[in-house]
C-alpha positions, 0 to 999 in steps of 0.5 A, a space after each residue: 236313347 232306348 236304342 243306346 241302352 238295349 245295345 248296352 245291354 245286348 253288348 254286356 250279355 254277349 260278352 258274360 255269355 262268352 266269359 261263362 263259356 271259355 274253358 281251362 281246356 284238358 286236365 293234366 296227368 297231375 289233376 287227374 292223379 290228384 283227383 284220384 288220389 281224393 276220390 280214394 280219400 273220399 271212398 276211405 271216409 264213407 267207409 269208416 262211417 258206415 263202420 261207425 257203431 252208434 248207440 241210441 236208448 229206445 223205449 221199452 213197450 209198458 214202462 216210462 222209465 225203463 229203457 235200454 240201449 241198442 247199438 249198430 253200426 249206420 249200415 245196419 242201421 240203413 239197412 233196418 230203415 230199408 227193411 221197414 220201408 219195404 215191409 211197408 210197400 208190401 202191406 200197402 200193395 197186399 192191403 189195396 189189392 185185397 180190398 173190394 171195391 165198393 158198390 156205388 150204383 145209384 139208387 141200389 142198396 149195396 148187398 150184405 157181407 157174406 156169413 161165414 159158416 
């Protein structure tokens, strides 16, 4: 009985396994034209959506209730969140390389910061 069932199985794997691996074989010259045809389509709409203007109301630093609205397109928009995210690395490489470590050997009193004159 155990040995009917586990070939059963081994039967229905192989065969599912051979049905995943068979192919349409190569694309014709229509599929291919019509693919590019769509990548053009495709590269079309990125690029009228990157040229779309979007306007958001920000804050203004001191007021609850004034505000003003500021309007770019999504390629500036990105290319202000990359500016941000790079002045962030930035400060946190200059801020980590700039600190001294702390003295941590036991049973020394760390020294005093320096005066300035």
């Amino acid at each position: 009985m155990k040995a009917q069932i586990g070939a059963s199985i081994l039967a229905v794997t192989v065969a599912v396994t051979l049905v995943a691996c068979a192919s349409k074989g190569p694309a014709s010259s229509a599929d291919r034209a019509g693919a590019g045809a769509m990548s053009s389509e495709y590269r079309s709409l990125v690029d009228n959506a990157s040229s779309e203007v979007i306007c958001q109301r920000t804050a203004v630093t001191g007021s609850r209730i004034q505000g003003r609205e500021v309007c770019r397109t999504r390629a500036q928009m990105e290319e202000d969140r990359e500016r941000a995210l790079q002045f962030i690395r930035n400060v946190e490489r200059t801020a980590t390389m700039s600190q001294p470590l702390p003295d941590r050997s036991p049973g020394v009193a760390p020294s005093p910061a320096p005066r300035a004159p």
